[in-house]
N, C-alpha and C positions, 0 to 999 in steps of 0.2 A: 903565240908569237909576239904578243904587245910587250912584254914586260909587265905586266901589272901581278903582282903579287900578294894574294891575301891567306887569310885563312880557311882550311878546308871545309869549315862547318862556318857557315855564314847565319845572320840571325834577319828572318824575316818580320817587317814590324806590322804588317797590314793589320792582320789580329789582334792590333793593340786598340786601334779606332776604327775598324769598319769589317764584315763580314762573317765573324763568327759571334754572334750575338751582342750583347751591350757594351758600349765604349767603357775600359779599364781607366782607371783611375790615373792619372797624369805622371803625379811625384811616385806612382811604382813602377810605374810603366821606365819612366826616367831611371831608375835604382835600377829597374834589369836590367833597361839597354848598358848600362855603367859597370855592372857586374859582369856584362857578357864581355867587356872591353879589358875587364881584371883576367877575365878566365882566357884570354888569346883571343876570342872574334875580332876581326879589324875589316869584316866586309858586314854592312848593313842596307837592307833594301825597303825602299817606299816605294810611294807612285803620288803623283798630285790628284788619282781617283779616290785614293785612300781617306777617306771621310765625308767629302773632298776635305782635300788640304792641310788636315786638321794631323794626317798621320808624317806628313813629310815636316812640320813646323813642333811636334811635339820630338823628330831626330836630330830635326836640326838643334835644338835645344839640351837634349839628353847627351849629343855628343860632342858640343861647342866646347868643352876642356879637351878634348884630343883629337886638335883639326892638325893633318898633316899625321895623324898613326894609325888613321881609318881609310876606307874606300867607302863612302854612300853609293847607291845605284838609286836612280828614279827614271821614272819611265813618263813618257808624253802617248796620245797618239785618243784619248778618248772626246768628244764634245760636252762639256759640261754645262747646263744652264747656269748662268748667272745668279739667277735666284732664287730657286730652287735647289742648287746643287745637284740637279738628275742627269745621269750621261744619256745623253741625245744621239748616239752610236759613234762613231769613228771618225778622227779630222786629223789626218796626218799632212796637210798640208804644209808645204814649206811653211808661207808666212806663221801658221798656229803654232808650226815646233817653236822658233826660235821666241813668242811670245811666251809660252808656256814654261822655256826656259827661262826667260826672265824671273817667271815670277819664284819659279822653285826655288833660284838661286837666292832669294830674297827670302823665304819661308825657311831653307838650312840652311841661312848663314854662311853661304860659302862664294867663294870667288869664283871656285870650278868644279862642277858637277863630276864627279870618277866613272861613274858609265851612266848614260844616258840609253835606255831601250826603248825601242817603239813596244809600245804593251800590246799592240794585236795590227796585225797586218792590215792595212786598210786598201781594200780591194781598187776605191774611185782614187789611188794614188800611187805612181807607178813607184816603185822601190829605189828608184834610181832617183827619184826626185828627192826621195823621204831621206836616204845616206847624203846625197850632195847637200842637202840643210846641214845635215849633220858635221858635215865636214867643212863648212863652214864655219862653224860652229866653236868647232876644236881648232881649226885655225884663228879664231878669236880670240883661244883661252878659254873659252866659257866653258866647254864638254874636254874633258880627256879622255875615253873611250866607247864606243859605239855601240851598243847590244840589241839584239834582235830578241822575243817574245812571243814562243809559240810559233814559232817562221816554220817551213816547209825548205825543202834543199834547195829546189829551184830559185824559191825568195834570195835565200842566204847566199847563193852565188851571186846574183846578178846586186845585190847589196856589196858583198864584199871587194867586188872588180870598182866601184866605184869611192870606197870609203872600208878598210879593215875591220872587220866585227872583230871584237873583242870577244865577247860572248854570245851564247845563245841562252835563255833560260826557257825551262822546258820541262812541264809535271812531269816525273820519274819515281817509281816505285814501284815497291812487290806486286803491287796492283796494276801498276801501268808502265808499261812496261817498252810500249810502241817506240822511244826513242833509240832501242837499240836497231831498229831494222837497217834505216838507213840514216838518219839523224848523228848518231855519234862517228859514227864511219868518217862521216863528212866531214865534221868537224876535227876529226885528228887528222886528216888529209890537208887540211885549210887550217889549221894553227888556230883554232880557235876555243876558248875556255867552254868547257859547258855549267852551268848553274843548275841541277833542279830542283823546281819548286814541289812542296809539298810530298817532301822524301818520305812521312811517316803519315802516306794516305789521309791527307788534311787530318789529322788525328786520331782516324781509326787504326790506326796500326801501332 
């Protein structure tokens, strides 16, 4: 029910610089995300966990010629050490969101974020705290829509009474399969988009 509009295959970039083995090379990493922008993709997702940093600043980058014909998504919500780079577990605290958003917006080059998700529920932070940052946020300009990650129905209501999720994103595939029980139910009751991640069983499928 937002209005937000993208394409139905979306291009996930994590895999360009962090988790499925060695960091890909920069100037092709750039050519695909550009190629995926020829072929119709206009939704792309990071996170500032993604390398750190290094995955949300090699998008912002790749897709700085079509600001205004894409939708980015980044997601806030992990503790990252400073020097190290290691996630220290979960900090969704108000003040970390709206710092965490600074810096993203600085690393893609953008004015305003297209959906911001919390990337995993942080249990010492009540949901209601984590949307009203958020909805700050987008009343600033800084965020235009709000997605949740991995959230649970109960989470996503008591989020959504305070601040509209836009989305939900949520591993789905032949292999896993859990979001039909009660998960999508939800969401088309609640007008809210689903995203899942890792549609083709992180690559075994």
């Amino acid at each position: 029910n937002s209005n937000l509009e993208v394409s139905a295959i979306g291009l996930g970039c994590m895999g360009m610089s962090f988790g499925y083995g060695p960091t890909a090379d920069k100037q092709e990493m750039i050519s695909l995300i550009r190629s995926a922008v020829e072929r119709g993709v206009t939704f792309f997702d990071t996170a500032e966990v993604y390398g750190p940093y290094t995955n949300e600043e090699l998008v912002g980058e790749a897709l700085a010629p079509f600001r205004g014909k894409v939708a980015i998504a980044t997601k806030f919500g992990f503790d990252i050490d400073p020097v190290t780079g290691q996630q220290r577990g979960l900090d969704s605290r108000p003040e970390h969101i709206k710092h965490v958003v600074e810096a993203s917006l600085k690393r893609l080059n953008l004015d305003a974020i297209d959906v911001l998700y919390q990337h995993r529920v942080d249990d010492k932070v009540p949901i209601e705290d984590v949307a009203g940052a958020v909805k700050e946020l987008i009343q600033q300009g800084k965020v235009k829509h709000f997605g949740l990650s991995e959230a649970g129905v109960d989470t996503i209501r008591r989020a959504h009474a305070v601040q509209p999720v836009t989305a939900l994103q949520s591993e789905y595939s032949l292999w896993w399969r859990e979001p039909e029980e009660q998960l999508i139910p939800t969401l088309e009751e609640l007008g809210i988009g689903f995203v899942p991640f890792s549609p083709l069983g992180k690559g075994f499928l």
